[in-house]
C-alpha positions in Angstrom: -29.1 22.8 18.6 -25.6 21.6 17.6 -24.6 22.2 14.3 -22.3 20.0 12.0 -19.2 21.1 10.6 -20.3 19.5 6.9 -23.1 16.8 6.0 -22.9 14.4 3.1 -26.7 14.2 1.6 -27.9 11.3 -0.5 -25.5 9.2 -1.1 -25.3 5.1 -0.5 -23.8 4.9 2.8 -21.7 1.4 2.8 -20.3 0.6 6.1 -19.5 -3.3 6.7 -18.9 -2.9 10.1 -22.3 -1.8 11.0 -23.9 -3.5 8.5 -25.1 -0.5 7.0 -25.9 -0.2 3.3 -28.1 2.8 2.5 -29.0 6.2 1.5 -28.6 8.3 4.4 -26.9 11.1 5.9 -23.5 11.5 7.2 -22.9 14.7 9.7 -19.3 15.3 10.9 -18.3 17.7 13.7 -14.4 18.2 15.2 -13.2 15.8 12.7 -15.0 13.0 13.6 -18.4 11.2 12.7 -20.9 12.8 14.6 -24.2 11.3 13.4 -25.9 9.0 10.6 -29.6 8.9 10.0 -31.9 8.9 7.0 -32.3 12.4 6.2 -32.9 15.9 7.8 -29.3 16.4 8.3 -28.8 19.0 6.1 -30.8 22.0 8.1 -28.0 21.8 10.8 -24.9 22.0 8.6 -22.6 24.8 8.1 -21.5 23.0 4.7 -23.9 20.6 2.2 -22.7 18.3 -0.1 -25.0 16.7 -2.2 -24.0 13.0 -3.2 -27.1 11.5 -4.8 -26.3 8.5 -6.6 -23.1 8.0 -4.8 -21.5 5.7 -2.8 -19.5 6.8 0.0 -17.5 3.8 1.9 -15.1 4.2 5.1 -11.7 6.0 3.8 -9.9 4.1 1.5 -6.5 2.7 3.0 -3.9 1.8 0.9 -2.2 -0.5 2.4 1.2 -0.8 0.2 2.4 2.2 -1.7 5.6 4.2 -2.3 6.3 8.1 -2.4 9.4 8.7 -3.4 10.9 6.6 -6.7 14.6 6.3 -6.7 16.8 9.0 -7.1 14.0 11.9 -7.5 13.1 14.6 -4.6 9.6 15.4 -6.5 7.1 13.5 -4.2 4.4 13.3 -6.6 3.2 10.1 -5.3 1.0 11.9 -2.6 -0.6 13.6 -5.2 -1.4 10.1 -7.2 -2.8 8.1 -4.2 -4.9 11.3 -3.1 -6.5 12.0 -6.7 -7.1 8.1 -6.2 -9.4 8.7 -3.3 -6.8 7.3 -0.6 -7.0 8.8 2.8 -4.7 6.6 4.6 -1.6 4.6 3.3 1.6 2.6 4.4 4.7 3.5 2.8 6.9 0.2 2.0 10.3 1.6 0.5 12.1 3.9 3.1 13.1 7.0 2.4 12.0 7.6 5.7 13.5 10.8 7.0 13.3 12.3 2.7 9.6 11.7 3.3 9.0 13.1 6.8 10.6 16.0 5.5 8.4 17.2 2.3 5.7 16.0 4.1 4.4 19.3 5.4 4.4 20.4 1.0 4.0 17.5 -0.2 1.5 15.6 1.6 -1.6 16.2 0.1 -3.8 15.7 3.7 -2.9 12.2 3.7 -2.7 9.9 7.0 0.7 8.0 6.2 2.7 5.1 8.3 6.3 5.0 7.3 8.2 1.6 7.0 12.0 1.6 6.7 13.9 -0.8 4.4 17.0 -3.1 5.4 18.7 -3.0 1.9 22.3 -4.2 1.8 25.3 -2.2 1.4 22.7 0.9 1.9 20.9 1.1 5.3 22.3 -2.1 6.3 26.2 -3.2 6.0 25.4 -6.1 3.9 23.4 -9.4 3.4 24.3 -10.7 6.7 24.0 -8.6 9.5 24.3 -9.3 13.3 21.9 -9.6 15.3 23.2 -6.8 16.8 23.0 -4.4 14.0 19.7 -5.0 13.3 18.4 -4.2 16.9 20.0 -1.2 16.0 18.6 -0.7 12.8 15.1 -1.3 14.4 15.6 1.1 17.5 16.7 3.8 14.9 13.7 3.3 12.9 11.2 3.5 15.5 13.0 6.5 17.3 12.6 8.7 14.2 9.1 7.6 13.9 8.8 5.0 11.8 6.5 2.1 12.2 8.0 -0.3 11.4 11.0 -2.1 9.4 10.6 -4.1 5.6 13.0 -6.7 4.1 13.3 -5.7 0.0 14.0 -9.5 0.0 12.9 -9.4 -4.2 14.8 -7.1 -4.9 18.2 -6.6 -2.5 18.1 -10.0 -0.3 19.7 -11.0 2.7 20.3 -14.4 3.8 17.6 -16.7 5.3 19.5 -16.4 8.2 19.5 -12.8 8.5 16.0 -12.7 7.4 14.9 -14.4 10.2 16.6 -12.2 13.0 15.2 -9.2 11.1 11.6 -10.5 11.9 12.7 -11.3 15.6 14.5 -7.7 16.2 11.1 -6.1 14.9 8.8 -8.5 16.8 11.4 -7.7 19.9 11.0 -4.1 20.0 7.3 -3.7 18.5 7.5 -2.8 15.1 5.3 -3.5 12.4 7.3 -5.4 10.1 7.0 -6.3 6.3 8.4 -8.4 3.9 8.3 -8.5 0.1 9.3 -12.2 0.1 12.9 -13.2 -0.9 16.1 -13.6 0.4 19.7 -14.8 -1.0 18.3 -18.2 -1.4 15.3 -17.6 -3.3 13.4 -14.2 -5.1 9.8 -13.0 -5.7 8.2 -16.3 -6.1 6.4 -18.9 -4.9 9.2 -20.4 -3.2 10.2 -17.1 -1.4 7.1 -17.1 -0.5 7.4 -20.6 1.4 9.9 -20.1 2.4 8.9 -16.5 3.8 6.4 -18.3 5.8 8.5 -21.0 7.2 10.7 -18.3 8.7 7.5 -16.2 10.2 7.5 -19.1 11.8 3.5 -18.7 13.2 4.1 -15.1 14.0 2.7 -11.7 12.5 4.1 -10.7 9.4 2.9 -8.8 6.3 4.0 -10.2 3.2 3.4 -8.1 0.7 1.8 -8.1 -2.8 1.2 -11.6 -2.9 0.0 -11.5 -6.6 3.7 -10.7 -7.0 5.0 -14.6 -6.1 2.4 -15.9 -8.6 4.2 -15.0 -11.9 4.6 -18.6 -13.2 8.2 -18.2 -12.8 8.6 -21.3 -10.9 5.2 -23.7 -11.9 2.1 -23.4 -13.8 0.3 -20.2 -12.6 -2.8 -22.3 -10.8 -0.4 -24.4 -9.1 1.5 -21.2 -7.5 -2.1 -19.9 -7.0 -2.9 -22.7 -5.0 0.2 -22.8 -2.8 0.0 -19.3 -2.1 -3.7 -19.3 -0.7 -2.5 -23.1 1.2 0.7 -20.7 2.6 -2.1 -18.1 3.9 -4.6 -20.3 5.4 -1.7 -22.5 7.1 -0.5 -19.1 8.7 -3.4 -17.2 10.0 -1.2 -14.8 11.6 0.5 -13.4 8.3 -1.4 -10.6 6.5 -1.6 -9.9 3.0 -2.1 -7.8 0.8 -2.2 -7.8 -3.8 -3.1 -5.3 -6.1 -5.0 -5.4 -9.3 -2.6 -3.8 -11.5 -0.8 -5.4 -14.5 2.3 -3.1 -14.0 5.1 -3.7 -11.4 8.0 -1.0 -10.6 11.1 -1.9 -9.8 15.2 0.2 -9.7 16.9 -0.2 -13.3 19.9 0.5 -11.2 23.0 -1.2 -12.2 25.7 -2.4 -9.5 29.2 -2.2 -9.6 29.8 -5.5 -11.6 27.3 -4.2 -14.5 24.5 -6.2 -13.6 21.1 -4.7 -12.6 20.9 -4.6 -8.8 17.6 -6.0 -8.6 17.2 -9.6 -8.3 13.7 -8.9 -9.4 14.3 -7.7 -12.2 17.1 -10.1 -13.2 14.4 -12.8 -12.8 12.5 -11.0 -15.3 14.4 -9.8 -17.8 15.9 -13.6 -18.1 12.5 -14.6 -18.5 11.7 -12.5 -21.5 15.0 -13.5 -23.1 17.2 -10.9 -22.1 20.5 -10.6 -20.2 20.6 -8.9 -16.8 22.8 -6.4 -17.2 23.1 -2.9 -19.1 22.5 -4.6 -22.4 19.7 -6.3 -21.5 17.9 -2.5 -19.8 18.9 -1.2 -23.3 17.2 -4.0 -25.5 14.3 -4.5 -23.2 13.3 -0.4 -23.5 14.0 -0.2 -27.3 11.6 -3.4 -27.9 8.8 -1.9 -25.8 9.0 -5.0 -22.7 10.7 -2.5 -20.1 9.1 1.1 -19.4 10.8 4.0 -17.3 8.7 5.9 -15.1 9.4 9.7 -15.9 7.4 12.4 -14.2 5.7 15.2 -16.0 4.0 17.9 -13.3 2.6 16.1 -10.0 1.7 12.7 -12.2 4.3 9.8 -12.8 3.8 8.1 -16.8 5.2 5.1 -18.4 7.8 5.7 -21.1 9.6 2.8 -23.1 11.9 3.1 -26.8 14.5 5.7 -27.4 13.0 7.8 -24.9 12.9 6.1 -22.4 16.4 4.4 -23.2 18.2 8.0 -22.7 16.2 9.1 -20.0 17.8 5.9 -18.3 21.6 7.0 -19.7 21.0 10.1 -18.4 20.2 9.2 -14.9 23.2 6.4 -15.2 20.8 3.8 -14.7 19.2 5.5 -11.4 15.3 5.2 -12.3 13.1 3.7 -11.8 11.0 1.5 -14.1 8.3 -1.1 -14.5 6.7 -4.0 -16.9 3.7 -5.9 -17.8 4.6 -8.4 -15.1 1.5 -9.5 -13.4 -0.8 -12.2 -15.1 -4.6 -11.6 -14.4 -5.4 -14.8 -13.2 -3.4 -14.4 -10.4 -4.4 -10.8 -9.9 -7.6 -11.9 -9.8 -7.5 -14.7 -7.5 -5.9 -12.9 -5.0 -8.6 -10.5 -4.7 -11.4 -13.1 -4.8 -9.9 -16.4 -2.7 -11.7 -17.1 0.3 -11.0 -19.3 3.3 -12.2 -22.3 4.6 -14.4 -20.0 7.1 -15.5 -17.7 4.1 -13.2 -14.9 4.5 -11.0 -13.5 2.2 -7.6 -15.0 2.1 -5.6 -12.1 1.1 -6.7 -9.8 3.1 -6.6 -6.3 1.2 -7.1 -4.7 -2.4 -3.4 -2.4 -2.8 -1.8 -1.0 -5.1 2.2 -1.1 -4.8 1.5 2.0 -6.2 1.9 5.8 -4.8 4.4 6.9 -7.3 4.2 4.1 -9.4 1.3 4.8 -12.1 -1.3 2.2 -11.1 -3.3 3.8 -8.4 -6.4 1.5 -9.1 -8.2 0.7 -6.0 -11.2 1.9 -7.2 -11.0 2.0 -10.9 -10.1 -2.0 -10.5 -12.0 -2.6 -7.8 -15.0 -1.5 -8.9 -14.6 -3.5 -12.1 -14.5 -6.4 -10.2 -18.0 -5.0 -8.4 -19.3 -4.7 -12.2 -18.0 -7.9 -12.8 -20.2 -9.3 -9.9 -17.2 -10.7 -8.5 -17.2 -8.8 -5.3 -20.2 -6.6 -3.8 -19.9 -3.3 -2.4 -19.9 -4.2 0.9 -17.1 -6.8 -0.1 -15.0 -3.7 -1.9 -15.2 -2.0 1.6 -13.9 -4.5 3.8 -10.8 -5.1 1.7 -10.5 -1.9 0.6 -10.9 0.3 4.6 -12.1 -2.2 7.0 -9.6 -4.8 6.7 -6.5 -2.5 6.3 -7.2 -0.4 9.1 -7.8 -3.8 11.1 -4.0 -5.1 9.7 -2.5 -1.4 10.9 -4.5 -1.2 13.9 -6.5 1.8 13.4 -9.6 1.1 15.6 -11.5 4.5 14.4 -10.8 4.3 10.8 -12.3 1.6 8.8 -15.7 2.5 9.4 -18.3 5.5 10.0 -20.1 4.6 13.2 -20.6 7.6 15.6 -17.4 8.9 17.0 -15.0 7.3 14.2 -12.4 9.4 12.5 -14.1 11.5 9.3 -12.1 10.1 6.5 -14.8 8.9 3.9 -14.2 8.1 0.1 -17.3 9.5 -2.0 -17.5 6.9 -5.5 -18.7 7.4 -8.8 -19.5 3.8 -9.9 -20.9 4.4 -13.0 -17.1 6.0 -14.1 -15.4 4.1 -11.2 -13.4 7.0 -10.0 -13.9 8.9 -6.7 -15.4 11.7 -6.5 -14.8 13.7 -3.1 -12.5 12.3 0.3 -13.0 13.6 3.4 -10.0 13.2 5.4 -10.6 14.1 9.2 -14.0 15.6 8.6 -12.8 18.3 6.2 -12.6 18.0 1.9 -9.6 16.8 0.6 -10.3 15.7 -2.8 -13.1 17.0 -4.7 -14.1 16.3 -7.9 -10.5 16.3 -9.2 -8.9 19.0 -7.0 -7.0 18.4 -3.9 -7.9 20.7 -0.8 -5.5 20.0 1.4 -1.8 20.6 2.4 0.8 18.7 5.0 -0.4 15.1 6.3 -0.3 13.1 9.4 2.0 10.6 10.6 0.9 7.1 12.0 3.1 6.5 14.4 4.0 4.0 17.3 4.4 5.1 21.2 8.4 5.1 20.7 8.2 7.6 17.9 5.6 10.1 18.7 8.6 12.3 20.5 10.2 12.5 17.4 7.2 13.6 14.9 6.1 15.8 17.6 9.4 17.5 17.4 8.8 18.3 13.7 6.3 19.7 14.5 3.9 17.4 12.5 0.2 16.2 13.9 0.6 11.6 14.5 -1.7 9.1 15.2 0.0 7.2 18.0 -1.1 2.8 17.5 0.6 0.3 18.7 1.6 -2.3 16.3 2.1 -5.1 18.9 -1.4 -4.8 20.0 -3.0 -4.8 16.3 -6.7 -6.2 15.6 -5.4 -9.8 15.2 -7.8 -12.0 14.5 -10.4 -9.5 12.4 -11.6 -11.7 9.4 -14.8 -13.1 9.2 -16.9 -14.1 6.2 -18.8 -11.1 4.7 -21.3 -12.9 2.5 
């Protein structure tokens, strides 16, 4: 008789792509999902775990987060997005080689794909770089064992023309490649947005937290709304992703000429009334409109006033810092739009989070399950399905027979997770993270070098992705 290496017992099994949504059994054996049925499970498991009145749903994937805030070496965002109940995530900020390298401490068990940013005057020479340079930037990134390359384009821009051979060089060579929309010529906004998409030019993109170009900076918040989920279903190819969070992070860094090196920021900090330089950090953080993020132990909080203002002298404006940026109609619509054929139009539930302190996939998505805005099934797909469709991740995503054993276990009466399985062995439970190290998503190029470093990968093409995956889930 074989034997299962653990069994989850009565819990509500929710798996959109089998259409399963039930109490029953989950046995997994050498990592993977060896079995579901309605009971009797349990007599041929080395380890029980009892989940009655529990939901457990594929492995959440985060698809948007960031590990490492600016100027710190304490990787505590590994620690955040696994207490969240993430088993799967894609890093947006770079860092790339600082990350690989406290992975094996820091990791927390997580399944991470790496995506390196083009910032000006940084790992690029400048707004405007040859076409040239950025196959080389590209090449480098995937050699190292990255997956793929991201233009900061709200926050350090390069030009529209540059953005557009950024796309090409990564679509060239096979990259994933990422954009939070902006470049020299617009900013997070709708109109970066447009004009994001006009460059993608029909091809794959993901544009990231979409909620973030629906501010009302430009036109009234519905009319942004609108254009963004026109932009979307004009552009099938582009995925999305928004998160549910009222707090955005962004560098308080200031440049050379005084003023604060994010063009995101700027935007914002006019917005409220404020200049965008020094000054304006200062006044912002004594009024209570501008937070730093400071870290206390393994978890990331929000500080604004006096402390926070000499935290940010001390670090000579190196921190990293957030608002209460993001309106909740637009947070909201972005979870909920739909297309013409019924499925969603922004594809996934993030959180921009990681590090930042809004790791709210479940706590805000199941509020909108409460809310009987989305069902459970609904929660899933754009929550694990869809994600792992987006990345490519054919055996994540879902728990038939034979799929990887990463499985988040939910509490929806406190909307928190309760236990993740991460490759068929406990990595959070109830509060306490069980495992150490993580694996690297990977693409064919790079598996050489994470091999070398001697860390476990997941090897995926991103070239040959699940493009098209949506369909209506009602």
């Amino acid at each position: 008789m074989d034997w299962f290496d653990c069994v989850i017992t009565g819990a509500r099994v929710v798996d959109p792509a089998n259409g399963l949504d039930a109490v029953r059994d989950l046995g997994f054996k050498d990592g993977k999902v060896a079995e579901i049925a309605e009971g009797g499970l349990a007599s041929r498991a080395w380890r029980v775990y009892d989940m009655e009145g529990l939901i457990a749903v594929p492995g959440i994937i985060d698809s948007h987060v960031h590990m490492r805030a600016v100027n710190e070496e304490i990787f505590c965002g590994f620690t955040m997005s696994a207490l969240s109940g993430v088993c799967t995530a894609l890093e947006m900020w770079g860092y790339s080689e600082s990350i690989l390298n406290a992975l094996p401490r820091w990791g927390c068990g997580l399944n991470i794909a790496l995506l390196e940013a083009g910032v000006p005057g940084v790992s690029l020479s400048g707004p405007d770089p040859s076409m040239d340079e950025l196959d080389m930037f590209t090449k480098s990134a995937l050699d190292n064992g990255c997956f793929g390359t991201k233009l900061l384009g709200g926050h350090y821009p390069l030009t529209p023309e540059a953005s557009a051979r950024f796309l090409r060089s990564a679509r060239k060579q096979g990259a994933y490649v990422a954009w939070h929309a902006g470049t020299t010529a617009t900013g997070t906004n709708i109109l970066g947005m447009r004009e994001a998409c006009q460059i993608a030019e029909g091809g794959r993109l993901h544009l990231a937290h979409i909620n973030g170009n629906c501010r009302g900076l430009v036109n009234n918040i519905m009319d942004e709304i609108a254009e963004a989920v026109r932009l979307l279903e004009e552009n099938p190819a582009i995925t999305s992703e928004a998160y549910l969070s009222i707090i955005n992070g962004l560098s308080l860094h200031l440049g050379d000429d005084g003023k604060v090196a994010s063009r995101s920021l700027a935007g914002l900090l006019k917005k409220m009334g404020y200049t965008d330089d020094g000054e304006g950090v200062l006044s912002a953080l004594h009024a209570g409109r501008l937070y730093v993020i400071d870290t206390v132990g393994l978890q990331a909080i929000r500080v604004t006033g006096e402390r926070a203002a000499r935290l940010w002298r001390e670090a000579d404006s190196r921190i990293t810092g957030s608002m209460d940026a993001n309106p909740a109609l637009s947070r909201a619509a972005m979870c909920l739009a739909r297309r013409k054929d019924g499925s969603f139009t922004v594809d996934a539930i993030s959180t921009d989070g990681g590090r930042y302190p809004r790791n709210s996939i479940v706590s805000h998505g199941l509020a909108m399950v409460k809310a009987e805005c989305l069902t459970m099934t609904e929660f899933a797909v754009k929550t694990s399905y869809n994600p792992a469709r987006m990345i490519g991740l054919e055996t994540k995503g879902h728990l038939g027979p034979g799929a990887d054993g990463d499985v988040t276990v939910i509490d929806p009466r406190a909307c928190e997770p309760v236990m993740t399985l991460i490759g068929g062995k406990v990595n959070l439970f109830k509060g306490a993270i069980m495992q150490q190290g993580g694996t690297v998503i990977t693409t064919p190029t790079g598996r050489k070098a994470i091999e070398a470093r001697g860390l476990p990968c997941i090897v995926v093409d991103p070239a040959r992705g699940s493009l098209p995956f949506r369909t209506s889930w009602s």
